[in-house]
VMD Tcl script that draws the C-alpha trace (Angstrom):
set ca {
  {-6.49 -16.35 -16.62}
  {-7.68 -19.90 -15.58}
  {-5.29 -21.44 -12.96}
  {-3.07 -24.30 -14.29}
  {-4.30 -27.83 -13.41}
  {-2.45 -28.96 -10.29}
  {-0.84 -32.42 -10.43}
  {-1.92 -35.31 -8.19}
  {-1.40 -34.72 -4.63}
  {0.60 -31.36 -5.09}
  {-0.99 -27.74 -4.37}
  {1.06 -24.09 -3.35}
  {-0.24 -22.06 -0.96}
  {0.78 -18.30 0.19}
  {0.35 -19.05 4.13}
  {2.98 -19.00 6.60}
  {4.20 -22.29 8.17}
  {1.91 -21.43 11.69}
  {-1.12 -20.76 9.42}
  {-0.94 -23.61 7.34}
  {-0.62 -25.76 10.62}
  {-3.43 -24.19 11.61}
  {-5.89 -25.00 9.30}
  {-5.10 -28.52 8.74}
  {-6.07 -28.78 11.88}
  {-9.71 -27.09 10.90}
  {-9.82 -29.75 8.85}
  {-9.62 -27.36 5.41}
  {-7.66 -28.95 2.80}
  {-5.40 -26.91 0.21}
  {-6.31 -26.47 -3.21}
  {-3.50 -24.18 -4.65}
  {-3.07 -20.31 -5.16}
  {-5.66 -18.48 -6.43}
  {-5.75 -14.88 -7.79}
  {-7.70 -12.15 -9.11}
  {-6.59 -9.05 -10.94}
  {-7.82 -5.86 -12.40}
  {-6.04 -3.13 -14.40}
  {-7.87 -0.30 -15.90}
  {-7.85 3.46 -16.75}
  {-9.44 6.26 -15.25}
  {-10.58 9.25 -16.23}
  {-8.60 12.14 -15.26}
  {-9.61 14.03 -12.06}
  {-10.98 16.79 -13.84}
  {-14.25 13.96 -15.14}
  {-14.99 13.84 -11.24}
  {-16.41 17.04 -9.93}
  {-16.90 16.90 -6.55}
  {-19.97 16.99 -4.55}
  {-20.38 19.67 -2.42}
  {-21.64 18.66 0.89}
  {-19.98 22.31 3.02}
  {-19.89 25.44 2.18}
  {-17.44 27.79 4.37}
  {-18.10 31.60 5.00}
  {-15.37 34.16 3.79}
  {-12.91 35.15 6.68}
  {-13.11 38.55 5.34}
  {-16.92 38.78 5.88}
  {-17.15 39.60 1.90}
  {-18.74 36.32 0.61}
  {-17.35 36.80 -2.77}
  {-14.11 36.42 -4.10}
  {-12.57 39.47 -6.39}
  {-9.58 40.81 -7.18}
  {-6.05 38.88 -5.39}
  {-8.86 37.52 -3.05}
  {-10.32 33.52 -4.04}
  {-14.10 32.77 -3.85}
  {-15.43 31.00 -0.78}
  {-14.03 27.57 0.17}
  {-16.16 24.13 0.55}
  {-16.15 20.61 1.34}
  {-17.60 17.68 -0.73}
  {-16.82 13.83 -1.84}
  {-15.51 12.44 -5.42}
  {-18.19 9.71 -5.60}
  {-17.50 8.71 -9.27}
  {-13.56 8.59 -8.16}
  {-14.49 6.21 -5.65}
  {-17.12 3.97 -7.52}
  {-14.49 3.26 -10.05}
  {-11.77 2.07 -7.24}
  {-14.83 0.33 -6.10}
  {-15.69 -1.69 -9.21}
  {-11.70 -2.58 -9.89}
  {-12.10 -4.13 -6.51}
  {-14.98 -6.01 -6.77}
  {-14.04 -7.31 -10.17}
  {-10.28 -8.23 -9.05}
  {-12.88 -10.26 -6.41}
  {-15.11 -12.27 -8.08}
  {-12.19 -13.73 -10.56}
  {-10.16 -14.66 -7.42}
  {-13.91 -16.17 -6.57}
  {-14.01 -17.75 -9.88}
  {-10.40 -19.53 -10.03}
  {-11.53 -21.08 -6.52}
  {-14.53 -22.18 -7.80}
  {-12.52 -23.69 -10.62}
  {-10.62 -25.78 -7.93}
  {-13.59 -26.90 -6.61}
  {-12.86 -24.81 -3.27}
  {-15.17 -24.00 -0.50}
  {-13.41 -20.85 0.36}
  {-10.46 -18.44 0.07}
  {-8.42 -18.04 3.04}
  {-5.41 -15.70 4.06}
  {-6.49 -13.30 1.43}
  {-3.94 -10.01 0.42}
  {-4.83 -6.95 -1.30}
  {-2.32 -4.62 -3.50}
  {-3.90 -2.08 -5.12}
  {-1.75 1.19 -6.65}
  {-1.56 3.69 -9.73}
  {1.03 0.97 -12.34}
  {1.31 3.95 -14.71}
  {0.20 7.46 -13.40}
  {-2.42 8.65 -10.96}
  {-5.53 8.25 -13.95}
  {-4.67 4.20 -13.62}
  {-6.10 1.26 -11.15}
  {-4.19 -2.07 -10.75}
  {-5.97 -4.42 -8.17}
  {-4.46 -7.66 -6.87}
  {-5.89 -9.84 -4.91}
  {-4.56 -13.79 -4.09}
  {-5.28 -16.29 -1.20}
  {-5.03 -19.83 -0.55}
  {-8.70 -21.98 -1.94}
  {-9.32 -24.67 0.53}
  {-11.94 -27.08 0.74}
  {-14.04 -29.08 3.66}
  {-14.22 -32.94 2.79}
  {-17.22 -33.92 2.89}
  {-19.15 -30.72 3.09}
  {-21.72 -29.87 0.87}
  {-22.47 -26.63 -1.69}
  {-23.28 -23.23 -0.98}
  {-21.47 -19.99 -1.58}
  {-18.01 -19.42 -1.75}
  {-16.60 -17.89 1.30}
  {-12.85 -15.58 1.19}
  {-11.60 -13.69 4.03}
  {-8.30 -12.28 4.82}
  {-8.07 -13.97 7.87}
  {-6.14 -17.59 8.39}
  {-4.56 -19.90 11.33}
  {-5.15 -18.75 14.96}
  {-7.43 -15.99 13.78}
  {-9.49 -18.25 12.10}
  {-9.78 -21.17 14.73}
  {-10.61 -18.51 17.39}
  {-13.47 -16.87 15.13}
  {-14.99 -20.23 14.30}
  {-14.95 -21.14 17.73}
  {-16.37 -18.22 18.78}
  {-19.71 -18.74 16.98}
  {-18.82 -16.96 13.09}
  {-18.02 -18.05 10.26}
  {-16.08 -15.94 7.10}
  {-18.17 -14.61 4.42}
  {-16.49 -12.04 2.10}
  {-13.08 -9.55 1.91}
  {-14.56 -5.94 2.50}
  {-13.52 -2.51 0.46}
  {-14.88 0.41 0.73}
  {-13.55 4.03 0.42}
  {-14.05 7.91 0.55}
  {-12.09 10.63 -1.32}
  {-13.05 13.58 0.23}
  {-12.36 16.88 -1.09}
  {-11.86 20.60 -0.04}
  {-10.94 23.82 -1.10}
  {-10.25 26.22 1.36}
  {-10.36 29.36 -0.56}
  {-10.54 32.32 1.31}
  {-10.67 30.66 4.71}
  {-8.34 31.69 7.07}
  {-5.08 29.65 6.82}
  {-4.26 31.84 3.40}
  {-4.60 34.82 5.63}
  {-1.02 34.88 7.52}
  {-1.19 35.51 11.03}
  {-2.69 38.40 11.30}
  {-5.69 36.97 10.28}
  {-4.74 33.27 12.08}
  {-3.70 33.14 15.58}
  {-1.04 30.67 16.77}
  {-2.38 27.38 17.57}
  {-5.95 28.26 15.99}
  {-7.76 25.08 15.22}
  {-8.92 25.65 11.18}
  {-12.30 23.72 10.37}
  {-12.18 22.73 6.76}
  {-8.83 20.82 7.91}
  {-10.52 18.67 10.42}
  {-13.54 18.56 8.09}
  {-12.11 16.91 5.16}
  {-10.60 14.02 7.36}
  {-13.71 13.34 9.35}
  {-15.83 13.38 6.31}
  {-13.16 10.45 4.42}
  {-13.57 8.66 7.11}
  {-17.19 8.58 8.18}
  {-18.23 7.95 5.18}
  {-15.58 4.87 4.59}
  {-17.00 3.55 7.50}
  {-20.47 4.29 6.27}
  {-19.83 2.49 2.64}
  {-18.18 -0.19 4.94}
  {-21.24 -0.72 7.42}
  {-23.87 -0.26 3.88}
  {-22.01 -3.29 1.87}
  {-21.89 -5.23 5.42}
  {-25.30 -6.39 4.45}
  {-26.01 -7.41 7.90}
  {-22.86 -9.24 8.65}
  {-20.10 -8.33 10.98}
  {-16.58 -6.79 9.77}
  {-14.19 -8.11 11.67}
  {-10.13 -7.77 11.33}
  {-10.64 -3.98 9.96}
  {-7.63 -1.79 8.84}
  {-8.36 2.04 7.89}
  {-5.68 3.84 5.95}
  {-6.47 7.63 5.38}
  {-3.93 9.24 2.74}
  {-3.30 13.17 2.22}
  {-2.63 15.11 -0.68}
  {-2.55 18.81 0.61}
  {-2.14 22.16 -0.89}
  {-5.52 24.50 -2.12}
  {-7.39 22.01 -2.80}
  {-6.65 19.08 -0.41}
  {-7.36 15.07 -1.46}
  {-7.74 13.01 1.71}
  {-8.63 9.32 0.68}
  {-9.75 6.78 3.31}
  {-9.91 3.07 2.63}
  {-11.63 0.38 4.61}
  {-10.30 -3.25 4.51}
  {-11.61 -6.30 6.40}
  {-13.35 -9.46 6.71}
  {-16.92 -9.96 6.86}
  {-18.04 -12.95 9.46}
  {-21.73 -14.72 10.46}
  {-22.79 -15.81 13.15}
  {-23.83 -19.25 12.67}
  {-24.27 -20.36 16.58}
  {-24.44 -19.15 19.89}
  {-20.99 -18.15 21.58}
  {-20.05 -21.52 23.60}
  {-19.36 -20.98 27.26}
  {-15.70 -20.71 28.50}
  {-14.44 -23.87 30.33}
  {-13.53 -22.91 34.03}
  {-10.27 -22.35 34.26}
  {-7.47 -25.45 35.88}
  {-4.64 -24.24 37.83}
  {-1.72 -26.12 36.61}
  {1.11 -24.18 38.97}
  {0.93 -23.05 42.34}
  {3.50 -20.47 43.43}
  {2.83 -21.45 46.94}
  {4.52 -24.90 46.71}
}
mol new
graphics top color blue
foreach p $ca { graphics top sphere $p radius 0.5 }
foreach p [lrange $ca 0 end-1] q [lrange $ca 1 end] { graphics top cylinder $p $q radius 0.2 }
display resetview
């Protein structure tokens, strides 16, 4: 949906008081609210077989599973699961981009993210809204959105970078423990035993988060970077991890720190 044409000399804005104050003094003028949203349906888990990147030896030493005893466990990544959360994003993205553009803004600033299941766990609802601001007297080029605004953003330019892009990326990693030990009571289990596929399945969510993070970087920095990992255990365990930050530039050299003034002795 096209945003509403602003009157003369009136915009709204999501940022705080402090970050609003802020970028004035940048020099970035408001354009309005913009958003971007995405709801779909997907397919039901069973659609996304996993990939199997682990496969765990029986505790038993019998390799097969057979009667009141479960096959072998393993460890893999639902890559279709997360492609889909992927493309909501992006798409929630570019018509935030879009409605910007509309405005005739240079960039998005400030930018928040609400994504969640509206219906059941086979839906995707993807929000995204910021504040579009524009540069007098600057010329063309890409539009720029970040989540980042105010004192973040003053101490980022100054530092040499400049915004480029809000960042997703996410893992759902998968595992079935089968016949590994922690179904074995604790005669099988010793108190305090460390069990592998457990540790496994949250190292692989988030390495490869990170991994989809660093890949859609495209050579940029990511900067401002929250992980959330979330847990669905039992059997077969669902750990999701999702990656959200700002992509930045370096468009000069870091400028050398003044030398500092004392202003207040505590000898006097």
């Amino acid at each position: 949906m096209p945003a509403p044409a602003a009157r003369a000399g009136a915009f709204d804005s999501g940022l705080t008081t402090p970050d609003f104050a802020a970028c004035l003094s940048m020099g970035l003028q408001p354009l309005g609210l913009v958003q971007g949203f995405f709801c779909g349906q997907l397919a039901g888990w069973s659609s996304y077989q996993a990939e199997v990147v682990n496969n765990y030896s029986c505790a038993w030493g019998w390799g097969r599973g057979g009667q009141d005893h479960p096959p072998p466990g393993w460890l893999g990544v639902a890559s279709a699961l997360d492609q889909a959360w992927t493309t909501a994003f992006s798409t929630a993205h570019q018509r935030l981009a879009e409605e910007a553009a509309g405005l005739g803004a240079h960039g998005v600033v400030g930018v928040q993210v609400e994504m969640s299941h509206p219906t059941n766990d086979r839906s995707s609802e993807v929000h995204l809204w910021g504040t579009a601001v524009r540069l007098p007297d600057a010329g063309g080029g890409q539009l720029w959105t970040t989540r980042i605004a105010g004192h973040k953003l003053a101490k980022l330019v100054e530092a040499g970078y400049a915004p480029a892009s809000v960042l997703y990326s996410r893992c759902t990693a998968v595992m079935y423990e089968g016949c590994y030990m922690e179904h074995w009571g604790p005669n099988v289990v010793a108190a305090g035993t460390l069990l592998t596929p457990v540790g496994d399945v949250h190292n692989l969510a988030r390495s490869r988060a990170m991994q989809e993070a660093w890949r859609h970087a495209g050579g940029h920095s990511l900067y401002d970077v929250e992980l959330e990992a979330h847990e669905v255990e039992g059997t077969t365990s669902y750990v999701t991890c999702q990656v959200l930050g700002s992509l930045v530039r370096r468009v000069r050299p870091t400028l050398p720190l003044a030398a500092p003034v004392a202003t207040v002795s505590l000898h006097d």
